[in-house]
C-alpha positions as CSV (number, residue, x, y, z in Angstrom):
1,X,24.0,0.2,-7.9
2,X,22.4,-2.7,-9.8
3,X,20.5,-5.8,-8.4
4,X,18.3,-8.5,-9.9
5,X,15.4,-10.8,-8.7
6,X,14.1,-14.0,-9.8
7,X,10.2,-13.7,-10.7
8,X,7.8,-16.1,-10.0
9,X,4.6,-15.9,-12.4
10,X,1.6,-18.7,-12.2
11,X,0.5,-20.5,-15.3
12,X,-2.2,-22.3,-15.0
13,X,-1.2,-25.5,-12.8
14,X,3.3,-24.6,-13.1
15,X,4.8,-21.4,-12.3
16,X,7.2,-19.6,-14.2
17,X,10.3,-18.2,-13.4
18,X,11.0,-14.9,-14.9
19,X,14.3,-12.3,-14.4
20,X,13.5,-8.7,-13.4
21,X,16.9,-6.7,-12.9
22,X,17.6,-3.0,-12.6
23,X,20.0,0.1,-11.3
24,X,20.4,3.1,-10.2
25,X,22.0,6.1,-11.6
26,X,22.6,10.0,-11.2
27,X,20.0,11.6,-13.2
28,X,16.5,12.9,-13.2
29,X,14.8,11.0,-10.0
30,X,12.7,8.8,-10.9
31,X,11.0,5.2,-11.2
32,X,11.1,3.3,-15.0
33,X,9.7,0.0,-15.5
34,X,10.3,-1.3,-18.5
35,X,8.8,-4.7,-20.2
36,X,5.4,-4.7,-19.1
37,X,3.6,-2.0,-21.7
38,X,0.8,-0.7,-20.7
39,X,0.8,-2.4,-17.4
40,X,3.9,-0.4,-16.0
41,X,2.4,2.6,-15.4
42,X,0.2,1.2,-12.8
43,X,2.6,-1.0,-11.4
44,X,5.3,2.1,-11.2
45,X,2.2,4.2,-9.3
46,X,1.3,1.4,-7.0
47,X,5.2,1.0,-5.9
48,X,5.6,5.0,-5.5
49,X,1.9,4.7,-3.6
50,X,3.1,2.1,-1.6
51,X,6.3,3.7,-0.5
52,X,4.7,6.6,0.5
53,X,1.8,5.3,2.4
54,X,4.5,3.7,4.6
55,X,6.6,6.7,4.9
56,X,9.7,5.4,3.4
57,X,12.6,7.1,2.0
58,X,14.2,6.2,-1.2
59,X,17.0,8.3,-1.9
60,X,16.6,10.9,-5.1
61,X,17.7,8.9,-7.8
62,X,16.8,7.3,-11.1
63,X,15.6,4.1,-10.9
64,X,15.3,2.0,-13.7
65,X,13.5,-1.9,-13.5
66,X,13.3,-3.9,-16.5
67,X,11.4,-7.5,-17.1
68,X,12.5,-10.1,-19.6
69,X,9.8,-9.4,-21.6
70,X,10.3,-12.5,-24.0
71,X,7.4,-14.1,-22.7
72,X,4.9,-11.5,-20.7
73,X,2.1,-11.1,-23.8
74,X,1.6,-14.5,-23.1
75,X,0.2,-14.6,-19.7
76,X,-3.0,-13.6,-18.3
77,X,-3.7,-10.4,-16.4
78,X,-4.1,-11.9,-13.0
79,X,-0.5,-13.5,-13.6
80,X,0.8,-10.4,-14.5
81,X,0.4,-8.9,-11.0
82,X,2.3,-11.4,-9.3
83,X,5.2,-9.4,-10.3
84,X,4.0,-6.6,-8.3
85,X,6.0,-7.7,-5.3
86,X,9.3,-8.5,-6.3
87,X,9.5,-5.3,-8.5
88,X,8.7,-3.5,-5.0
89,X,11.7,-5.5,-3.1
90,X,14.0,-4.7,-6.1
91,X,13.2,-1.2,-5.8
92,X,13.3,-0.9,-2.3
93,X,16.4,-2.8,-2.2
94,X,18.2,-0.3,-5.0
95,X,16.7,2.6,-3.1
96,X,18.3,1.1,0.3
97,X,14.8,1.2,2.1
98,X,15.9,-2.8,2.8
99,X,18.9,-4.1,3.8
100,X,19.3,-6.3,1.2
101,X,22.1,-5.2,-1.1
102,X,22.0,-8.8,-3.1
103,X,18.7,-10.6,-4.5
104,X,20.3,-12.8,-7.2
105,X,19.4,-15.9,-5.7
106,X,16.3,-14.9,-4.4
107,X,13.3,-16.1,-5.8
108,X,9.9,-14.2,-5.3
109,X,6.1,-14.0,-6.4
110,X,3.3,-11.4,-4.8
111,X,0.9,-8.7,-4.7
112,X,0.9,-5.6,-3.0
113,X,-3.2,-4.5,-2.5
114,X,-3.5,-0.7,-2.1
115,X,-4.0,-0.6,1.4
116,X,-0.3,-2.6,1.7
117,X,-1.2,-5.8,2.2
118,X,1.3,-8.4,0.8
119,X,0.6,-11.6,-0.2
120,X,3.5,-13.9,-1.1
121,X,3.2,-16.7,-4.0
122,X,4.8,-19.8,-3.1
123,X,5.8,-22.7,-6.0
124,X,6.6,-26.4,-5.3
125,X,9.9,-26.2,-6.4
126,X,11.4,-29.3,-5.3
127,X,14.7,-28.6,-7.1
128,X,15.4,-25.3,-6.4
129,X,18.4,-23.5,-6.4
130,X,16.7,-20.1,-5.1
131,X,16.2,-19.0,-1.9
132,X,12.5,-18.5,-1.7
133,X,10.6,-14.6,-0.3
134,X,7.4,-16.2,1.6
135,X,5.1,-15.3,4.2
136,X,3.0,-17.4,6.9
137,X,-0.1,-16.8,4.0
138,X,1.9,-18.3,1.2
139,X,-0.8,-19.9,-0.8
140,X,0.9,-23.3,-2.4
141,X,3.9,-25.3,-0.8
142,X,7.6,-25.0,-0.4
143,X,10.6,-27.5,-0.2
144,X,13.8,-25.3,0.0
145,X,15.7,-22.7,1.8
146,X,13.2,-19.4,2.4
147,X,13.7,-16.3,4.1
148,X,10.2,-14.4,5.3
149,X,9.0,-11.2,4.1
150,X,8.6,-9.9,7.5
151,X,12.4,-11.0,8.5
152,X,13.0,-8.3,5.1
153,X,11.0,-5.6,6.1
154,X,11.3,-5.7,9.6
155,X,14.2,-3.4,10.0
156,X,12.6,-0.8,7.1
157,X,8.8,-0.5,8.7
158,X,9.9,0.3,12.1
């Protein structure tokens, strides 16, 4: 199974939109992320914690989520972990925790905090082609089709 997720990264007063994409396969079970350096370790331990702490089940499988990496040195820190919640839905999603078998057009910026919190990241896309991931905290404004974060989980946390 593969899937893919469009990122959305703040810089400064514009967001970026990023691809993160991945798959499963037969092999070694597992979680990869690949792109971020250093930084995917602790995002790949928050996910696992994460999942855990909500009793989900992700089927024994490798899973393996890559960023475009072409432009990640370039952003702060604090941006970085705005990727922390679409990396978890694409996981989810390829572990079929979620019901949602196709995030292509699906546009998405967040964190997760440790006790599972999640706080969507909303850009004023006028434009956009994407169907936005927000929640009622979303922290800037939206013009555009959306689908809410609880709608996606809501079947998966009961």
């Amino acid at each position: 199974m593969q899937n893919q997720i469009k990122t959305l990264i703040p810089d400064g007063e514009k967001f970026i939109i990023s691809e993160a994409f991945g798959y499963s396969s037969r092999g070694i079970p597992g979680l990869e992320i690949v792109g971020l350096g250093k930084r995917s370790r602790l995002f790949k331990e928050k996910v696992n914690f994460i999942t855990r702490k909500f009793g989900l089940k992700v089927e024994a499988r490798r899973f393996v989520i890559c960023i475009d990496d072409e432009c990640i040195d370039q952003y702060k820190p604090s941006s970085i972990q705005y990727l922390e919640l679409p990396l978890m839905l694409l996981y989810w999603s390829l572990g079929g925790v979620i019901n949602i078998h196709n995030l292509e057009d699906c546009l998405c910026g967040g964190r997760v905090t440790a006790d599972g919190t999640f706080k969507t990241l909303s850009g004023n896309l006028l434009n956009s082609n994407y169907t936005m991931i927000t929640s009622d905290d979303s922290y800037a404004f939206y013009q555009g089709r959306s689908i809410s974060l609880s709608q996606i989980l809501s079947n998966s946390f009961k």
